[in-house]
Backbone as JSON Lines, residues from 0, in Angstrom:
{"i":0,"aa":"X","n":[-22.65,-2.63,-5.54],"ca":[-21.22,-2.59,-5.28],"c":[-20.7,-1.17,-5.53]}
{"i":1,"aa":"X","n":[-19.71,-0.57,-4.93],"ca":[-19.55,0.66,-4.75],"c":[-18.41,0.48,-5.85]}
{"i":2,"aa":"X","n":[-17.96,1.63,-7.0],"ca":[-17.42,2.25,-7.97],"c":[-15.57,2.16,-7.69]}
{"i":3,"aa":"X","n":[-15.75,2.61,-6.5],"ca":[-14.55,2.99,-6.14],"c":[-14.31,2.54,-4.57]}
{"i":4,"aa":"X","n":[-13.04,2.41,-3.88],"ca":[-12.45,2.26,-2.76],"c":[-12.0,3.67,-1.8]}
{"i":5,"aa":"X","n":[-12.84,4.42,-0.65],"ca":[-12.31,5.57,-0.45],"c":[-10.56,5.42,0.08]}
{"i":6,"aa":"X","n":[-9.73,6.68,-0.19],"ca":[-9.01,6.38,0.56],"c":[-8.63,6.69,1.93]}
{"i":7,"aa":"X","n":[-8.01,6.09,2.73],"ca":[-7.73,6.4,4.04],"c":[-6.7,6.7,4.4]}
{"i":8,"aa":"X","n":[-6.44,8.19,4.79],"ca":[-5.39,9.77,3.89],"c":[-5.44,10.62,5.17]}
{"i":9,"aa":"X","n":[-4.37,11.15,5.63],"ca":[-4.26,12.04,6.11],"c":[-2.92,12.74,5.88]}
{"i":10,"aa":"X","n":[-2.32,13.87,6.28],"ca":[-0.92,15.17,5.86],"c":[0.04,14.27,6.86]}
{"i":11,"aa":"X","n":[0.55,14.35,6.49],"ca":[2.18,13.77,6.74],"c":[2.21,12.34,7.63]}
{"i":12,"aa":"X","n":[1.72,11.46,6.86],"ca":[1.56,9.99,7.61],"c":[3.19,9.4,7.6]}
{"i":13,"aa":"X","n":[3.83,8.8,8.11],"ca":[5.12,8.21,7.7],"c":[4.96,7.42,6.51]}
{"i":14,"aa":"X","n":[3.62,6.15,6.45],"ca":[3.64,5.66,5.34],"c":[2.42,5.38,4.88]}
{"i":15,"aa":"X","n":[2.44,5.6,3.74],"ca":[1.09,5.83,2.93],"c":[1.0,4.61,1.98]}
{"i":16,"aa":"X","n":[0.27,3.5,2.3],"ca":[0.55,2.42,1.69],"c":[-0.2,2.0,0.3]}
{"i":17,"aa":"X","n":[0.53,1.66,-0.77],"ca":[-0.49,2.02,-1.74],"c":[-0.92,0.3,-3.38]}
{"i":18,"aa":"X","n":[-2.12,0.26,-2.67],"ca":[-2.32,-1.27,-3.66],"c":[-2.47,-1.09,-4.87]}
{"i":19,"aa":"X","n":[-2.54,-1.97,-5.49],"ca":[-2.65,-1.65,-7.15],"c":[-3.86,-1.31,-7.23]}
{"i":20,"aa":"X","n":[-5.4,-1.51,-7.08],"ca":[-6.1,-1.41,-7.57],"c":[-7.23,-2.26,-6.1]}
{"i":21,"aa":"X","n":[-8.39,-1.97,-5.97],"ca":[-9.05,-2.66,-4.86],"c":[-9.56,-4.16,-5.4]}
{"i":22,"aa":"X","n":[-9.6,-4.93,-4.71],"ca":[-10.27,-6.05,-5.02],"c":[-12.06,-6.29,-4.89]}
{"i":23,"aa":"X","n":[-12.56,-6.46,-5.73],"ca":[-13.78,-6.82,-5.46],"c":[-14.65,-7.48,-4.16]}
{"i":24,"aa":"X","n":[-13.95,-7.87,-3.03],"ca":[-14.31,-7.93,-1.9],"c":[-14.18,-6.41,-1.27]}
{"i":25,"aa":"X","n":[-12.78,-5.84,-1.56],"ca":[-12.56,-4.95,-0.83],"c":[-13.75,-3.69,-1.81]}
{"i":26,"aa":"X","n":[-13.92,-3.61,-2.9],"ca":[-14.99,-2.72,-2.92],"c":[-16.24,-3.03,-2.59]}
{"i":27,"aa":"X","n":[-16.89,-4.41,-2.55],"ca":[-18.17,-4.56,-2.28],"c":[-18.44,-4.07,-0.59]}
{"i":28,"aa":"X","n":[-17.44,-4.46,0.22],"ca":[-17.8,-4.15,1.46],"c":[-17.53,-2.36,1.54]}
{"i":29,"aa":"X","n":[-16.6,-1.53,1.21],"ca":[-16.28,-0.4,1.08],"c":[-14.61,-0.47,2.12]}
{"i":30,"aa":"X","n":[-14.45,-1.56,2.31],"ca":[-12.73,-1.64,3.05],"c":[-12.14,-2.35,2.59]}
{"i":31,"aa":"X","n":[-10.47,-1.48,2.48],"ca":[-8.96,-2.37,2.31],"c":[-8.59,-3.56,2.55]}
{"i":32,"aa":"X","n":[-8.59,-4.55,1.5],"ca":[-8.07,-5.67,1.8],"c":[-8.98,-6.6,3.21]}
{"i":33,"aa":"X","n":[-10.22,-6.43,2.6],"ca":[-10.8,-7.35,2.95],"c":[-11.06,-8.77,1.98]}
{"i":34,"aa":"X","n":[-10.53,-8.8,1.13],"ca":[-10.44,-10.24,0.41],"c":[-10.09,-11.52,1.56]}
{"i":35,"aa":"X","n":[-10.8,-11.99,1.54],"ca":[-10.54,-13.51,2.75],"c":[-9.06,-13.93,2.61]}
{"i":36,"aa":"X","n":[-8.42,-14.19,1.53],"ca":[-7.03,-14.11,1.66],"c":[-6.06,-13.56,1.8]}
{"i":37,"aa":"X","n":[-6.04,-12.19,1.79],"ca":[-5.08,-10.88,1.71],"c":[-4.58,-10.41,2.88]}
{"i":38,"aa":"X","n":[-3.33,-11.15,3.19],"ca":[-2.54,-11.28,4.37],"c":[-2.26,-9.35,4.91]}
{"i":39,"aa":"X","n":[-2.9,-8.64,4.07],"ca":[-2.23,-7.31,4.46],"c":[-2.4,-6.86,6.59]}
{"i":40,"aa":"X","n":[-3.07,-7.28,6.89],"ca":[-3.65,-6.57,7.84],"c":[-2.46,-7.54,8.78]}
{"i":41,"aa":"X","n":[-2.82,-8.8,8.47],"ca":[-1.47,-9.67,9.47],"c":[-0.15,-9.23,9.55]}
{"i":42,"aa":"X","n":[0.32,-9.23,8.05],"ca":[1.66,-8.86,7.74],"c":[1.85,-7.42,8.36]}
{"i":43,"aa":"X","n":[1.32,-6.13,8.43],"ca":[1.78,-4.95,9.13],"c":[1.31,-5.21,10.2]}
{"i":44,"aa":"X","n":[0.74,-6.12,11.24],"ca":[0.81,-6.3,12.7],"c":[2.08,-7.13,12.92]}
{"i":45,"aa":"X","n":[1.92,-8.0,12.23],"ca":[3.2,-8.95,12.62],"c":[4.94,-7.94,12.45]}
{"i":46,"aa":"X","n":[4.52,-7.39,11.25],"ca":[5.99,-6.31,11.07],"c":[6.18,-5.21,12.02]}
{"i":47,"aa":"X","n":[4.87,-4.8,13.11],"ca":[5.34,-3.79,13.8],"c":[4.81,-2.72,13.85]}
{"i":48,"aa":"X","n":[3.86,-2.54,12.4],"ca":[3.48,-1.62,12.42],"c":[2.06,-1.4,13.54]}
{"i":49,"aa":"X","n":[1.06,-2.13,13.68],"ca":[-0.21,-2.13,14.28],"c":[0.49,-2.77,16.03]}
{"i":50,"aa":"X","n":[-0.32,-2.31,16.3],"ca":[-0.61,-2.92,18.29],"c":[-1.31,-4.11,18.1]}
{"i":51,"aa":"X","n":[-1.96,-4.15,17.53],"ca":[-3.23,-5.25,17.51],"c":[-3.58,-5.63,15.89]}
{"i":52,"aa":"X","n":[-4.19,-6.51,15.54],"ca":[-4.33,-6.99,14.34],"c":[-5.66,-6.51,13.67]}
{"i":53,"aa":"X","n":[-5.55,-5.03,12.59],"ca":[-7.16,-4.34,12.4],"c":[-7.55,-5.74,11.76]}
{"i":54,"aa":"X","n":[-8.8,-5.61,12.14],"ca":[-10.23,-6.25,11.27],"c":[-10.5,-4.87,9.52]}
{"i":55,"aa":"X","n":[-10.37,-5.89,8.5],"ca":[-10.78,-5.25,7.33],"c":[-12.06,-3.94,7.85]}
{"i":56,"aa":"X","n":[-12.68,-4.42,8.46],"ca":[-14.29,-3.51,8.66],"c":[-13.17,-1.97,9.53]}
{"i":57,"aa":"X","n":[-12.7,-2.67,10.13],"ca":[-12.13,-1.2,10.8],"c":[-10.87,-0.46,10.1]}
{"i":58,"aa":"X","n":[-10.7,-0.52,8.86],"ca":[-9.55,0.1,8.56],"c":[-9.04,1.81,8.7]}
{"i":59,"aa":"X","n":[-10.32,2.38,8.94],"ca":[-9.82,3.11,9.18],"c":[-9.28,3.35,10.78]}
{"i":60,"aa":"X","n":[-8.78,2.54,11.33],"ca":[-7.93,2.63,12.57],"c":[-6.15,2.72,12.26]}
{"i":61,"aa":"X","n":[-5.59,2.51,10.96],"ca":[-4.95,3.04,10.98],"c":[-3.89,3.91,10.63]}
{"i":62,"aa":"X","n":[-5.23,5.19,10.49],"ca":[-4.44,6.28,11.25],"c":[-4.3,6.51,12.22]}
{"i":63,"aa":"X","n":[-4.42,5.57,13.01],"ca":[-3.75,5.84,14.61],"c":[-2.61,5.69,14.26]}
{"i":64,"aa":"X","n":[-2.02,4.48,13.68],"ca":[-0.21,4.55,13.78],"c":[-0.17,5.2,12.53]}
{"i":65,"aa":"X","n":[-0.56,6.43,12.56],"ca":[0.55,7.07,11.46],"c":[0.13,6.88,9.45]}
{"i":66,"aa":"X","n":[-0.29,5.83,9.35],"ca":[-0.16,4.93,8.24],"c":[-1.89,4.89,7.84]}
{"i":67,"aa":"X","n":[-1.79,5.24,5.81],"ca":[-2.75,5.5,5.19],"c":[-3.06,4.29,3.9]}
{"i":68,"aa":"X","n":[-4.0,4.26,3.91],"ca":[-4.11,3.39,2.45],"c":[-4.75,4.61,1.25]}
{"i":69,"aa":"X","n":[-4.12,4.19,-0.08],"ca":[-4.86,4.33,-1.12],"c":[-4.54,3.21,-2.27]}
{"i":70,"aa":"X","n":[-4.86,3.54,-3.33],"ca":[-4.74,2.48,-4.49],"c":[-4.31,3.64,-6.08]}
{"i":71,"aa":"X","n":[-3.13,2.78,-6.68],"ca":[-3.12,3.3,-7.9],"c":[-4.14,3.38,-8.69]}
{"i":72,"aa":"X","n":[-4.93,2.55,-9.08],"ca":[-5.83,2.44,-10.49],"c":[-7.24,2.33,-9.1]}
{"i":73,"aa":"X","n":[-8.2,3.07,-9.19],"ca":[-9.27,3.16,-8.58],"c":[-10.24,1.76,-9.07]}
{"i":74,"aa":"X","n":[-10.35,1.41,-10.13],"ca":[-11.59,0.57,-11.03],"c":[-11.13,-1.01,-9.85]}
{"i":75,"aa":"X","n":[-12.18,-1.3,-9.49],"ca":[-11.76,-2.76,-8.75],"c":[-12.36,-3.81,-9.74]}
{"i":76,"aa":"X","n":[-10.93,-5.11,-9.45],"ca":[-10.82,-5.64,-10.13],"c":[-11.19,-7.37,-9.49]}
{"i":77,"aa":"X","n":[-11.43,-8.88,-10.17],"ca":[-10.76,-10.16,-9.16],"c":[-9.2,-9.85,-9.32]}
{"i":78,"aa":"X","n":[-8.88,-9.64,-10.53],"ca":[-6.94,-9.85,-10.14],"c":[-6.19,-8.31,-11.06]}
{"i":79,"aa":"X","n":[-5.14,-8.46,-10.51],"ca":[-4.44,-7.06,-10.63],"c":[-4.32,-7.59,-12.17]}
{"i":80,"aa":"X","n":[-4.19,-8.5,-12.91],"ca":[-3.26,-8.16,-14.45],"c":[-4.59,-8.09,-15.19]}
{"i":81,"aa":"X","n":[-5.89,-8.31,-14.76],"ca":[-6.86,-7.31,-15.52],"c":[-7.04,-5.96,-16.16]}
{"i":82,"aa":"X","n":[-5.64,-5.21,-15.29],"ca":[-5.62,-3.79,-15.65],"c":[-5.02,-3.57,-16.75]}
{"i":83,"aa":"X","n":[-4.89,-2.63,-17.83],"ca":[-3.69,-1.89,-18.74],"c":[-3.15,-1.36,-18.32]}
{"i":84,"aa":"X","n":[-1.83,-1.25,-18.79],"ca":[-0.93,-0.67,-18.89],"c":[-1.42,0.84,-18.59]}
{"i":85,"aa":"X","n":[-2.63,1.48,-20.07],"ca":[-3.05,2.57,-19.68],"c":[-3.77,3.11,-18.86]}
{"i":86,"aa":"X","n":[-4.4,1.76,-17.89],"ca":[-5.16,2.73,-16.78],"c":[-3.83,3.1,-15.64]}
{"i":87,"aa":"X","n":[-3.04,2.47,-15.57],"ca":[-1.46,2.69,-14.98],"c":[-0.95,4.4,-15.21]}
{"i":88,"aa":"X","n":[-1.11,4.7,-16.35],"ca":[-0.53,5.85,-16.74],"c":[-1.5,6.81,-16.51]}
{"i":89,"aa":"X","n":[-2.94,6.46,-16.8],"ca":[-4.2,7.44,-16.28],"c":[-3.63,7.65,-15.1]}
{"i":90,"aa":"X","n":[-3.92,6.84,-13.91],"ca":[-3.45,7.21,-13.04],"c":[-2.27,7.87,-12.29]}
{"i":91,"aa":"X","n":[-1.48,8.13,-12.85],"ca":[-0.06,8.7,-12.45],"c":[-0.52,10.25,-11.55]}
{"i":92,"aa":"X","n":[-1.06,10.97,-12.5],"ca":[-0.84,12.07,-12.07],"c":[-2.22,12.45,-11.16]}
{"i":93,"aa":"X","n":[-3.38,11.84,-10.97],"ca":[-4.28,12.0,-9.78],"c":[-3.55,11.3,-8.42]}
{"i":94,"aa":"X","n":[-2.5,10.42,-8.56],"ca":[-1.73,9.67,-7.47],"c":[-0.42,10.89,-6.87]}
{"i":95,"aa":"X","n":[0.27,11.45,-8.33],"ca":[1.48,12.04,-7.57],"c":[1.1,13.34,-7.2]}
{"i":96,"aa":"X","n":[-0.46,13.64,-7.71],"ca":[-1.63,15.02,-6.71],"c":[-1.67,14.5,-5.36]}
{"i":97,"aa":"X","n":[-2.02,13.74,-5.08],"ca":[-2.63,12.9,-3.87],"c":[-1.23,12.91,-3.21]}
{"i":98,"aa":"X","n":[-0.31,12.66,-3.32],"ca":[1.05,12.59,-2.76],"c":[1.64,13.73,-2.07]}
{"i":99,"aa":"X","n":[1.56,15.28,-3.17],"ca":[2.32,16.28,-3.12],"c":[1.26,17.01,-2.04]}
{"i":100,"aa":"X","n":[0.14,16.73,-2.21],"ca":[-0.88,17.43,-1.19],"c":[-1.06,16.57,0.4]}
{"i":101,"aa":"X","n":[-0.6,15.77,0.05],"ca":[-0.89,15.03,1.96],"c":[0.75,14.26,2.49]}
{"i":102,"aa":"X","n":[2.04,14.33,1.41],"ca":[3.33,14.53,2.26],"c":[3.62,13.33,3.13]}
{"i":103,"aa":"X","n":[3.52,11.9,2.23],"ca":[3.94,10.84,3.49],"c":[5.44,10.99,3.59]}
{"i":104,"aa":"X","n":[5.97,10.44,4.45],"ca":[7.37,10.02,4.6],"c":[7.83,8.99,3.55]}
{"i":105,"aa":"X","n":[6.83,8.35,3.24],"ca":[7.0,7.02,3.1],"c":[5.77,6.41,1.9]}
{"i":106,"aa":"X","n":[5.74,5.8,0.69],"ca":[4.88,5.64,-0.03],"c":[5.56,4.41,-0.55]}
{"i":107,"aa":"X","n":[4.78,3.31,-0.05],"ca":[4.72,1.8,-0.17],"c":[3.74,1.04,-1.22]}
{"i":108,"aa":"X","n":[4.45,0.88,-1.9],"ca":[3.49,0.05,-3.78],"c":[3.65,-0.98,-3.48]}
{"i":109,"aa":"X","n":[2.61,-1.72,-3.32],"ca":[1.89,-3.42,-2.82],"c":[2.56,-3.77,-4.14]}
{"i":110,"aa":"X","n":[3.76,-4.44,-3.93],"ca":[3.74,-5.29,-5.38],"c":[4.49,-4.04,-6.78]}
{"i":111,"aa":"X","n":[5.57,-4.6,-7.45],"ca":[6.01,-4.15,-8.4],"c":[5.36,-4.01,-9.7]}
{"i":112,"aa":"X","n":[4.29,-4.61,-9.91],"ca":[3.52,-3.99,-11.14],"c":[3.21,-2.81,-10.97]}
{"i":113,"aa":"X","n":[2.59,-2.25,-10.21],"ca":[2.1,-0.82,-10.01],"c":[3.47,0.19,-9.93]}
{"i":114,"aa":"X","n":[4.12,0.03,-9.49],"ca":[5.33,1.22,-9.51],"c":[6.18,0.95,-10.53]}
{"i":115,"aa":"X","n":[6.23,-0.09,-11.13],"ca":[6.93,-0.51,-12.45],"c":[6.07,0.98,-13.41]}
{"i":116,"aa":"X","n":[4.95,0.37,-13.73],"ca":[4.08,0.99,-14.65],"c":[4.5,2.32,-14.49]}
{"i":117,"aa":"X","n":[4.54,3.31,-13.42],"ca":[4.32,4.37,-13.14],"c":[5.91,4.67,-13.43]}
{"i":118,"aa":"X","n":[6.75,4.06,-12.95],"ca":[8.05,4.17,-13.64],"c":[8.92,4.53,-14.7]}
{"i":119,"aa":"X","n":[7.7,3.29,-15.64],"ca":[8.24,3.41,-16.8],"c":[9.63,2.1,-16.54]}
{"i":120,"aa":"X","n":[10.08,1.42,-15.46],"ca":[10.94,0.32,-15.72],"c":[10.55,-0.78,-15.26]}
{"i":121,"aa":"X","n":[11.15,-1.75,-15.53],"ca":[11.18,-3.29,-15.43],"c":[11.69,-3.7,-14.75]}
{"i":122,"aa":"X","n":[12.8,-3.42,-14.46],"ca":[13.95,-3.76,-13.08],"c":[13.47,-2.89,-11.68]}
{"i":123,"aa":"X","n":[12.41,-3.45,-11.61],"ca":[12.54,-2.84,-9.98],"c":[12.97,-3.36,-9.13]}
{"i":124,"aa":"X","n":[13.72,-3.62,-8.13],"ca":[13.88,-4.38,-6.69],"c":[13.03,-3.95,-5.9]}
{"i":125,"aa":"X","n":[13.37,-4.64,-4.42],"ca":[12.46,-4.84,-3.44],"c":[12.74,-3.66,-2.85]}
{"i":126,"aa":"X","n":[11.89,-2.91,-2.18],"ca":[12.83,-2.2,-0.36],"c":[12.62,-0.65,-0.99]}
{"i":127,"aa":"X","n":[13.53,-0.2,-0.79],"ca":[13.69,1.56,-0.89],"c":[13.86,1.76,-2.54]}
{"i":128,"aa":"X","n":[13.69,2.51,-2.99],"ca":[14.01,2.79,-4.81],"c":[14.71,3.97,-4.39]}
{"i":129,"aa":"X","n":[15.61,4.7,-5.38],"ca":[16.32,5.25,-5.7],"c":[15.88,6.42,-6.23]}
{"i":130,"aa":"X","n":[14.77,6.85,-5.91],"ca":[13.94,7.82,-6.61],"c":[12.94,8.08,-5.43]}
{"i":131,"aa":"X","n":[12.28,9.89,-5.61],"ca":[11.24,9.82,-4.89],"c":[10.29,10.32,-5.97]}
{"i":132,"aa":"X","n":[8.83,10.63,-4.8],"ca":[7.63,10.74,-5.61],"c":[7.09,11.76,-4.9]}
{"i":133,"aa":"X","n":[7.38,13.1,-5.63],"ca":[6.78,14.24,-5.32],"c":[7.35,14.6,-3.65]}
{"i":134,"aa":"X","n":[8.57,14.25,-3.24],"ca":[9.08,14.04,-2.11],"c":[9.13,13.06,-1.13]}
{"i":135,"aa":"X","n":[8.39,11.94,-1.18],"ca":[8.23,11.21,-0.54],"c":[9.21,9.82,-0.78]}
{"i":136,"aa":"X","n":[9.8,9.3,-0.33],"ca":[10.55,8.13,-0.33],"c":[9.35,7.07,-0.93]}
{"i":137,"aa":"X","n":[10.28,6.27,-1.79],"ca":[9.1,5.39,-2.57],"c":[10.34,3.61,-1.6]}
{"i":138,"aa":"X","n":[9.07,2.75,-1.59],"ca":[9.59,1.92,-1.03],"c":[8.62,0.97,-1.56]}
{"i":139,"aa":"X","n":[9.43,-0.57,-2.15],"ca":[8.24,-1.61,-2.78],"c":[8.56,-2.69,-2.33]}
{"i":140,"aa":"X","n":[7.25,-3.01,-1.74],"ca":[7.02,-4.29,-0.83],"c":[6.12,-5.36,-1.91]}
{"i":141,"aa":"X","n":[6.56,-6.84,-1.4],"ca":[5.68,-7.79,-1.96],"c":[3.94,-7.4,-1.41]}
{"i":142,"aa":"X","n":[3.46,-8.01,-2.85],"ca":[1.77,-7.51,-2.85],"c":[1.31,-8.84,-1.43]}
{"i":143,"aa":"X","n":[0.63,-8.37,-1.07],"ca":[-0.16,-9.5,0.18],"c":[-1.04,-10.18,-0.21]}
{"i":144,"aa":"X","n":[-1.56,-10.06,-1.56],"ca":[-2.64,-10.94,-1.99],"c":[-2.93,-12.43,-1.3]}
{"i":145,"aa":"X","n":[-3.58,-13.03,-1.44],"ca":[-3.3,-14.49,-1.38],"c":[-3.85,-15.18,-2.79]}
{"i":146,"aa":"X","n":[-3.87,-14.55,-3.77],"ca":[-2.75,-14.98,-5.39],"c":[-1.48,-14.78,-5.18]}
{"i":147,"aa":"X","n":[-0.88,-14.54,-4.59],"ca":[0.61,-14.19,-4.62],"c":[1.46,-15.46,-3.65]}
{"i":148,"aa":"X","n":[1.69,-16.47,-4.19],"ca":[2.46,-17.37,-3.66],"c":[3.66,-17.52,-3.5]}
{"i":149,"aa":"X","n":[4.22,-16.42,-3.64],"ca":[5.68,-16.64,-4.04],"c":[6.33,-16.18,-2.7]}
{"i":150,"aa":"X","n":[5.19,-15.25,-1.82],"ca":[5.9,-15.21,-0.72],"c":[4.91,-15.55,0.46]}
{"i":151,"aa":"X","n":[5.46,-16.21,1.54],"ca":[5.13,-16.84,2.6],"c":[4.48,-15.58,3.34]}
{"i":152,"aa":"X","n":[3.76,-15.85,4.72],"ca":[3.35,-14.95,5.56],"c":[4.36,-13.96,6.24]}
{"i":153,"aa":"X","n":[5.76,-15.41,6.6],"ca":[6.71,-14.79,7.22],"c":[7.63,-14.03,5.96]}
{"i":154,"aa":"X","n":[7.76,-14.1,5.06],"ca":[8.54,-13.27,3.9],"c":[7.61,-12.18,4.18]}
{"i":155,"aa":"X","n":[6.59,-11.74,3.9],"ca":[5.89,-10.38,4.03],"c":[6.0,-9.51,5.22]}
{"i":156,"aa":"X","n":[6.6,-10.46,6.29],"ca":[6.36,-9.58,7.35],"c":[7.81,-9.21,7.45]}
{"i":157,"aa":"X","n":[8.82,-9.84,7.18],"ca":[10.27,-9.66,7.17],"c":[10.19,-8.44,6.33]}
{"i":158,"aa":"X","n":[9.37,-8.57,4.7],"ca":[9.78,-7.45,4.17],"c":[8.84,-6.05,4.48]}
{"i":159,"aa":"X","n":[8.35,-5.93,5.32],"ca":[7.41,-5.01,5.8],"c":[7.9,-4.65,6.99]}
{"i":160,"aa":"X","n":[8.7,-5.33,7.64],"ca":[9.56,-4.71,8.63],"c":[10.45,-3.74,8.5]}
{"i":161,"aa":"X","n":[11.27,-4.44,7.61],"ca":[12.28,-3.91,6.85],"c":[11.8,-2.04,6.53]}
{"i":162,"aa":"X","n":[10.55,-1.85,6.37],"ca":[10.03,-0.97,6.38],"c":[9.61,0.14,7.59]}
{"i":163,"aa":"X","n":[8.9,-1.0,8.42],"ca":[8.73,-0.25,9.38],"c":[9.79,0.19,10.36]}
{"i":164,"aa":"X","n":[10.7,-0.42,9.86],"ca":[11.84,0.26,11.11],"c":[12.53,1.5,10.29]}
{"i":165,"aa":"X","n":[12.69,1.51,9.18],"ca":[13.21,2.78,8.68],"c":[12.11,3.83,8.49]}
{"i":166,"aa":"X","n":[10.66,3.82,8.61],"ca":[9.89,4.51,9.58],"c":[10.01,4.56,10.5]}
{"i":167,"aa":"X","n":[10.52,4.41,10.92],"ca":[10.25,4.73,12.67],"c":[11.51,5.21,13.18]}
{"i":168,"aa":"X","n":[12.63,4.96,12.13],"ca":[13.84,5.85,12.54],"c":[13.88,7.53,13.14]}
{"i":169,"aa":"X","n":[14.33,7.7,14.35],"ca":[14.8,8.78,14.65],"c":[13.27,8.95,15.4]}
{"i":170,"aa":"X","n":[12.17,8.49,15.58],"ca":[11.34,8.49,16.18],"c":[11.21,7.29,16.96]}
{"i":171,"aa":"X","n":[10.49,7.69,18.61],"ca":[10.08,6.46,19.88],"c":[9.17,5.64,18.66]}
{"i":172,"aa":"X","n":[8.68,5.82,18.22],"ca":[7.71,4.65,17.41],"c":[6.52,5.67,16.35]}
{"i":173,"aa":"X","n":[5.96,4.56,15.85],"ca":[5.11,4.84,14.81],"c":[3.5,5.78,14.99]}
{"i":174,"aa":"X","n":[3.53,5.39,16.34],"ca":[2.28,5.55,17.03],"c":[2.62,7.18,17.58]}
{"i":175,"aa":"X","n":[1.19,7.8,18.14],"ca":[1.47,8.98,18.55],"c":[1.65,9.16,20.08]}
């Protein structure tokens, strides 16, 4: 099983989408949200972002539209509250490196534990935050897990829309 999850990164993506930590499916194979349940790949086709619905094996397709994955805490885990607090804070500053050097528009935290931590608060809401990160607009979407019951297929894609259209503002679309 591979150590780590690479990420899939390029300079000025609109949105750079970012999970807490990889899941043990997603590191054994070496791709994003390949866990058999992890609505991620549906939910950004269904929201607008993808043409077509990637297959986990192909993630790196997209950077065609624009849009990168990485992960806060590198160590893969079965579930996100395996982590500390302090691998949260380890990570801060190899993440807001990774940020200031590749310039998304847009930097999307799967889920409020991870940008909580990095925060430092408790009250996060959903959608755009009030703060950026090393320039980049920080924006927090529900995690896609499928541990995460609290939101439906169609809640994820509503709130991932919500996203992709204020990407795509002032631009024909996401795509090149």
């Amino acid at each position: 099983m591979a150590d780590t999850l690479p990420d899939i990164i390029a300079e000025r993506l609109a949105v750079l989408f970012c999970g807490i930590n990889p899941g043990m499916t997603a590191a054994a194979t070496g791709h994003h949200f390949a866990g058999r349940g992890n609505r991620f790949w549906r939910a950004i086709h269904l929201a607008g972002f993808t043409a077509e619905e990637i297959l986990p094996r192909n993630d790196r397709m997209i950077l065609q539209y624009r849009c990168g994955l990485t992960s806060v805490v590198e160590r893969p885990t079965a579930r996100a509250d395996e982590l500390s607090p302090q691998e949260f804070l380890c990570a801060a500053a190899g993440l807001e490196q990774k940020i200031a050097r590749q310039r998304p528009r847009f930097v999307a935290f799967l889920g409020k534990a991870a940008y909580s931590a990095l925060a430092g608060r408790r009250d996060v809401a959903w959608g755009l935050q009030p703060t950026t990160m090393q320039g980049s607009a920080i924006w927090v979407l529900p995690n896609p897990s499928g541990r995460n019951r609290a939101f439906t297929l169609d809640d994820l894609v509503d709130a991932y829309r919500q996203l992709y259209l204020a990407a795509g503002e002032g631009e024909a679309s996401l795509t090149r």
